[in-house]
N, C-alpha and C positions, 0 to 999 in steps of 0.2 A: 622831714627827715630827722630833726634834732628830736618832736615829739617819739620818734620810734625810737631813736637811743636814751631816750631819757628812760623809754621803758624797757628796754630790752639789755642794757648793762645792768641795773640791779637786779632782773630777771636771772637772769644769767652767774651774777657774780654769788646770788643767794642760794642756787642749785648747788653752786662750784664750795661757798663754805659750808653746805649742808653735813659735804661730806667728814668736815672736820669738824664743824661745832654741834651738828645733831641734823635731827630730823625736823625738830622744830623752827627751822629755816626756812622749810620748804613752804609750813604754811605763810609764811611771811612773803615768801613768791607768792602764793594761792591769794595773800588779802589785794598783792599789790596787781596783781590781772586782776580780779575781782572791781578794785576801784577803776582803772584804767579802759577794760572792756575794751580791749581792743580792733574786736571783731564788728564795733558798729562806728569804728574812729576813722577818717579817711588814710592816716599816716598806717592803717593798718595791713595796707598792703606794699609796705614795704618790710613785714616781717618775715621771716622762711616759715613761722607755723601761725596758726590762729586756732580757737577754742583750747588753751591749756586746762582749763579747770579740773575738767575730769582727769586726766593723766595725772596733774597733780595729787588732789584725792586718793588717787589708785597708790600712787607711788609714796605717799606716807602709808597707807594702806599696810605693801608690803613691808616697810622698815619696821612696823609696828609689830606686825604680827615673827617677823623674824627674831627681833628683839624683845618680843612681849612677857618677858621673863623679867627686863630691867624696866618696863612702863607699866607693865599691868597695876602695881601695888597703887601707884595715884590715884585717889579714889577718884573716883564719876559716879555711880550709880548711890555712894551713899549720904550724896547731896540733894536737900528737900526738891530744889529748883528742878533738877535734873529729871528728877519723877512727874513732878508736875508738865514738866517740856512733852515728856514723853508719853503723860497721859491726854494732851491735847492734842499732840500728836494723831492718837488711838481713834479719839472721839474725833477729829477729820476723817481722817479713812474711813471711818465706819458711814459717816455721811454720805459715802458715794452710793447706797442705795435709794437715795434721794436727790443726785445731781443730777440736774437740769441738762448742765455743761458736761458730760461721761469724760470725751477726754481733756477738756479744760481740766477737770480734779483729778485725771489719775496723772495729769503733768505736775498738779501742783502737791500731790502726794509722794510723787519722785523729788518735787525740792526739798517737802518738807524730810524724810528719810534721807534725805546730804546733808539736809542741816545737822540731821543728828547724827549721822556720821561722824562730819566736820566737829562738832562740838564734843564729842567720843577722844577725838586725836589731838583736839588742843592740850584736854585736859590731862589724856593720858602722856604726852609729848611735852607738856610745861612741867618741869619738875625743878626747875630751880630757881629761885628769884628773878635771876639777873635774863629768863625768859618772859616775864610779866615785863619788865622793861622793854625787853625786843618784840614782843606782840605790839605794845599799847607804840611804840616808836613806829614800828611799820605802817600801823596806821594812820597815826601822824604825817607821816612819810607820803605815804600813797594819797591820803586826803588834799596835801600839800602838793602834790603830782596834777592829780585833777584839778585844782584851784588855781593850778600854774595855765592849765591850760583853756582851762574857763576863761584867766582873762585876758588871753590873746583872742578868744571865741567872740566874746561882746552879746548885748542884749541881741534881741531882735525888733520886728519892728512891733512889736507890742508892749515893749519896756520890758522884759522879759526874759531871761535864757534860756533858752530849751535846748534840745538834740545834743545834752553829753550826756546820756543815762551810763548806769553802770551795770552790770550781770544781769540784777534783778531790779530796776527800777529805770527807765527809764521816762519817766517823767521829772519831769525839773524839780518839781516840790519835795519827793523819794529824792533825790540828790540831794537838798535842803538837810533833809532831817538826816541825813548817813553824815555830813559835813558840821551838823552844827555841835557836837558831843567835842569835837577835839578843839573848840572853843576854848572853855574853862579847861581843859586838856593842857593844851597849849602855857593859860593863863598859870597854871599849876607849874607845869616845868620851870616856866622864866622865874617864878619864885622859888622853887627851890634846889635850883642849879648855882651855883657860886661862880661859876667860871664863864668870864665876859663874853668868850666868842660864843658857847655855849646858849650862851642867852641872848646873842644877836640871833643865832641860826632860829632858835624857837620862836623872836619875836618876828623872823619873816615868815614864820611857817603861818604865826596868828594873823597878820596882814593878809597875806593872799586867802587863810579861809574867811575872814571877814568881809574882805572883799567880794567873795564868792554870792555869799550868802546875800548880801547887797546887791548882788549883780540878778540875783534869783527870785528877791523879793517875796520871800515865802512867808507869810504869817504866822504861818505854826510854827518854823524852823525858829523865829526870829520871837516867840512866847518863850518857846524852850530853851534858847540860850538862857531867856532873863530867868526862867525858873532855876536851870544849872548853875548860872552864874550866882543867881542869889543866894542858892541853898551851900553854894561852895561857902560864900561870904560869911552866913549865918553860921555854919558849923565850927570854920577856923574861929571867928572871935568869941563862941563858945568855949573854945577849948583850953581852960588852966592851966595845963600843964606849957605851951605854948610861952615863949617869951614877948616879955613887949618889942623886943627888937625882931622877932621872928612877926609878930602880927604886924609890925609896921612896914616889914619887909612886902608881907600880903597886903598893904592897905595901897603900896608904892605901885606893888605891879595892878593891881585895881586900876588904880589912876593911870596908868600907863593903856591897859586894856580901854577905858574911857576916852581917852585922848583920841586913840589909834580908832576908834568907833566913828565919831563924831567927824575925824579929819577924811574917812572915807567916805559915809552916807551922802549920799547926794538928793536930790530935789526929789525925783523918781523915788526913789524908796523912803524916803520919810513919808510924802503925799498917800503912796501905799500904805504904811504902816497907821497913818493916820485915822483909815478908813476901819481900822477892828473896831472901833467904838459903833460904825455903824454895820460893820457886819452880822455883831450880835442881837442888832434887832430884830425882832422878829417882820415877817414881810412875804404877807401870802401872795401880792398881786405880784412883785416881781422875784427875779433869779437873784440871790444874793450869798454870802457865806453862811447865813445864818439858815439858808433853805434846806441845808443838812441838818439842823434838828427835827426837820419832818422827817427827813431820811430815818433819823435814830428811833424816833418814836413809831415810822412804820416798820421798823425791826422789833420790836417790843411786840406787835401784833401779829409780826410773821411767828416769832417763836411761840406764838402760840397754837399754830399750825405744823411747826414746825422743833419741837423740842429739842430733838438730839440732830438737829441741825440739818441743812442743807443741800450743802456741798459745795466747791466754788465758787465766785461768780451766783451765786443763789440770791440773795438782794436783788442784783441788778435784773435777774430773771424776773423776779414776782414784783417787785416797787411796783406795778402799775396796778397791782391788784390791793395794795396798802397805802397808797398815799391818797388824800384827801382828793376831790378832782378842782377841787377849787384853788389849790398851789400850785403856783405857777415854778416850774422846775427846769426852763428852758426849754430847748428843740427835740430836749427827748423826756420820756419818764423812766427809761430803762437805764437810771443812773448808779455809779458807785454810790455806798454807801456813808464813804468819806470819815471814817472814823475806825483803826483798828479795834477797839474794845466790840462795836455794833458786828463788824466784820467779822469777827469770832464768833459772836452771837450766832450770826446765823447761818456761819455756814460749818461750825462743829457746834452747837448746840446749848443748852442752859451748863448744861455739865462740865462741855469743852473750855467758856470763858469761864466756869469756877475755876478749875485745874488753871488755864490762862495767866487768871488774879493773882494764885496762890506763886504759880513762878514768877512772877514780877517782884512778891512780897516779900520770897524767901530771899529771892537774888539782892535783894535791898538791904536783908537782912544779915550776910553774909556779909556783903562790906560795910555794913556799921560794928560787926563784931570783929574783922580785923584792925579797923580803925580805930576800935578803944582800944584794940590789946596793943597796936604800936604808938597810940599817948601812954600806953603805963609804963612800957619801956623808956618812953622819952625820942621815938625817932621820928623826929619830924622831918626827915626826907621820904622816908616811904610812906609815913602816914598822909601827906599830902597829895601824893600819889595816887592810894589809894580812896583818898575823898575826891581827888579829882574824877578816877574813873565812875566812882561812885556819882560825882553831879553829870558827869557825861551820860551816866544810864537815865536820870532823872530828865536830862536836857529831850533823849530820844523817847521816852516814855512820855511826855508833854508834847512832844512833835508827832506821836504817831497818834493821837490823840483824834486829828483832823485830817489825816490820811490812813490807806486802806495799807498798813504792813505787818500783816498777821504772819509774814513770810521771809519778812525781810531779815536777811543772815545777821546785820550789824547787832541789831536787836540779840540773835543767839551768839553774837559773841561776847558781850557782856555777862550774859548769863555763865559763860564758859571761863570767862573771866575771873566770878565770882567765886567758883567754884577752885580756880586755881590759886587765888588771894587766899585761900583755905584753906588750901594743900599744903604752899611753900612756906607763909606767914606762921598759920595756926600749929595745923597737924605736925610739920616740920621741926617746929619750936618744941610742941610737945615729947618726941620722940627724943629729941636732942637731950630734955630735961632726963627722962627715964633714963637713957644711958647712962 
């Protein structure tokens, strides 16, 4: 009961200030059902509705278009990322005249066109800074939601936690990598919030996703923190403009995020993490982590059968026809792929992972161009902010590495992110100037 009102009052309470503070609320309802997924929870039937998503959609949908006089001007379409989204998009769909799976891809054609929906109404619906705060918060929020109730859930009896998936993932490891971005998220807040309570609430919010992450034991989740956390590290004590009392500030909360690490990890997940030095070895006679570089490289030969791609589920269709017979691949050879870059590969084509690459590059590229322009101004509150989201997109982009999320929304909301860091920051600023 307390799991359904933890979700159902800010449900609720976010519809109710929709109507006062925007429309951009509602998607803050839409991330926080998104993480919670209600509809596979047991406390979920003690809700009066289940499956919100669509409704919600619909219903920015209408505010949008009634209003689309005061949102249309935010640009969307004349962001590199947003072209490239759109043109992998293109090159999926077109792959259903080669899907294996007919309606496996025309379901994951419907995700992909909500994705780009959903990322349409961020971007046209975020128009003022202090919305980049309520996006990148809600999901803090909601992540904090799920982690809360992770760990009343407990492993299972494999060391493991499985069965809290969210919308689109539910697999434990897809939970991993949507939890591990608000890491260095998290670490970023406590450093550049001033205000004590302020920074107690954020360092619970870092506890329970560490925990999480611990409890789930994910290896790629848990490469990708250290990527995002590094790259966070690396960039601040880059930065000149930066005071030594502001990097020491970052060096404090560092040590703090280190402590809070090491005082959770337990025996179980160290012993797991231990084993990456042996997953990367190669090893035909048995099933190991490393048995997905055969995977990758019999994608490399599907695409050559296969150019302009697949269609859904298309690796896992043809793998018995590309993998060596002498690799041992477990109880089955019709396995996932296990990697989104190979995932793209083959099932939208050579062209579809170009397109892919380039929105990953530009989306990177956009918040390194807001981040210098707020060191020149000297605001090292939002420029942290935004190097945070910036190592959160790097954290998810090294976690998807080794799982199959060519689909996964968190993923486009970064991207949508990026584009709005663009919007209020850059384009904002500019217009401000010309006046």
């Amino acid at each position: 009961m307390i799991s359904a009102l933890l979700y159902l009052i800010p449900f609720l309470t976010g519809l109710a200030m929709s109507l006062r503070h925007g429309p951009i609320l509602i998607f803050m309802v839409y991330q926080l059902d998104y993480f919670l997924n209600p509809q596979n929870k047991w406390w979920g039937n003690y809700l009066p509705f289940l499956g919100a998503q669509f409704y919600l959609v619909l219903t920015m949908l209408i505010v949008f278009f009634i209003g689309i006089g005061k949102y249309w001007p935010n640009k969307y379409f004349k962001h590199p990322q947003i072209a490239f989204m759109w043109l992998t998009i293109i090159c999926f769909c077109a792959a259903y005249f080669n899907a294996p799976f007919v309606e496996y891809h025309i379901s994951s054609m419907d995700a992909f066109l909500t994705i780009g929906v959903v990322t349409l109404l961020m971007v046209k619906l975020c128009a003022e800074q202090k919305h980049i705060y309520w996006i990148v918060n809600t999901y803090l929020f909601s992540a904090f939601l799920l982690a809360f109730y992770m760990y009343g859930w407990g492993r299972d009896t494999t060391g493991r936690l499985s069965g809290v998936g969210m919308v689109d993932a539910p697999d434990s490891n897809l939970v991993a990598a949507a939890i591990a971005p608000t890491i260095v998220i998290f670490i970023a807040k406590l450093i550049a919030n001033k205000s004590l309570v302020t920074r107690g609430v954020y360092a619970v919010g870092l506890v329970f996703s560490l925990n999480s992450l611990i409890l789930i034991n994910s290896r790629g989740a848990f490469l990708g923190v250290v990527a995002g956390v590094s790259y966070f590290i690396f960039i601040s004590f880059r930065n000149r403009t930066f005071t030594a009392k502001q990097k020491g500030t970052i060096f404090i909360g560092m040590m703090l995020f280190f402590g809070i690490f090491l005082r959770l990890a337990d025996d179980t997940f160290i012993n797991r993490m231990m084993t990456v030095q042996e997953q990367v070895t190669l090893n035909e006679e048995q099933e190991t982590g490393s048995t997905r570089v055969f995977f990758w490289l019999a994608t490399l030969e599907m695409a050559k059968d296969f150019p302009f791609g697949a269609g859904a589920g298309a690796f896992q269709f043809y793998a018995p026809n590309y993998l060596p017979e002498h690799v041992n691949t477990g109880s089955s050879r019709n396995r996932a792929v296990h990697s989104t870059w190979f995932e793209t590969l083959s099932e939208a084509g050579i062209l579809g992972l170009s397109f892919f690459c380039l929105m990953i590059f530009y989306t990177h590229t956009s918040f390194t161009r807001v981040r210098k322009y707020l060191w020149d101004i000297k605001d090292f509150l939002n420029s942290a902010v935004v190097l945070s989201i910036s190592s959160g997109f790097l954290t998810f982009v090294v976690s998807m590495t080794f799982i199959n999320r060519q689909r996964a929304e968190i993923l486009y909301w970064f991207v949508a992110l990026s584009c709005c860091c663009v919007n209020c920051y850059l384009t904002n600023a500019k217009n401000k100037q010309q006046k």
